[in-house]
N, C-alpha and C positions, 0 to 999 in steps of 0.2 A: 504494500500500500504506500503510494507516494505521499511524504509531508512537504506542504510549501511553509516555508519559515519568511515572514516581512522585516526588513531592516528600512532604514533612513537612511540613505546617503544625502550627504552635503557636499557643496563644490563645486555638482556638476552644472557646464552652459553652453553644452552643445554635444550634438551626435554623435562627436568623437568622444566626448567625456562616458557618454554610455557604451561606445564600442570597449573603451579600457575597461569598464570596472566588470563588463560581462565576459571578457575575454579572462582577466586576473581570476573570475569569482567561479569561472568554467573550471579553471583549472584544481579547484578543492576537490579531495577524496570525497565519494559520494553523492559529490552534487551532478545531478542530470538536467537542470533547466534549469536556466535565469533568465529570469524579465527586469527590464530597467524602464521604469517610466520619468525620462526627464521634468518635465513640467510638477510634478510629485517627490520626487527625489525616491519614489518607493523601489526597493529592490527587494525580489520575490525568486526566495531559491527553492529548488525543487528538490527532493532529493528520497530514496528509502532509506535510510535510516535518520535518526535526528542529528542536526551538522551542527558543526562546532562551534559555536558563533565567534569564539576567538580567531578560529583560521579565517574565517569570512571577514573580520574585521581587518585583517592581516591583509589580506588581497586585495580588498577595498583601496587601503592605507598604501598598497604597491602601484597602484593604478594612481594613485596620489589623492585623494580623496579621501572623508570620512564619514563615520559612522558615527549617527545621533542619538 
């Protein structure tokens, strides 16, 4: 069964800003789908098991960006 987990990112102002942190946020163990809605800052990870919100804050923060 897939869990989607909601985070805040901050930062982002423009398309590329959401291509990094979905590209960064791909790359976590477990995660199978991100959605990034600029205009919201919401980022929606998909994943089966429950993800680690440290490592996701981590990738966020490598994309340059942060989590609220």
């Amino acid at each position: 069964m897939a869990l989607t987990t909601n985070f805040t990112v901050t930062g982002m102002t423009c398309g590329h800003c959401v291509l990094s942190v979905t590209e960064e946020v791909s790359e976590v163990a477990g995660v199978t789908d991100v959605e990034v809605d600029l205009a919201s800052g919401n980022l929606a990870v998909t994943s089966n098991d429950p993800v680690d919100a440290e490592k996701i804050r981590e990738a966020v923060e490598e994309a340059g960006y942060q989590v609220a």
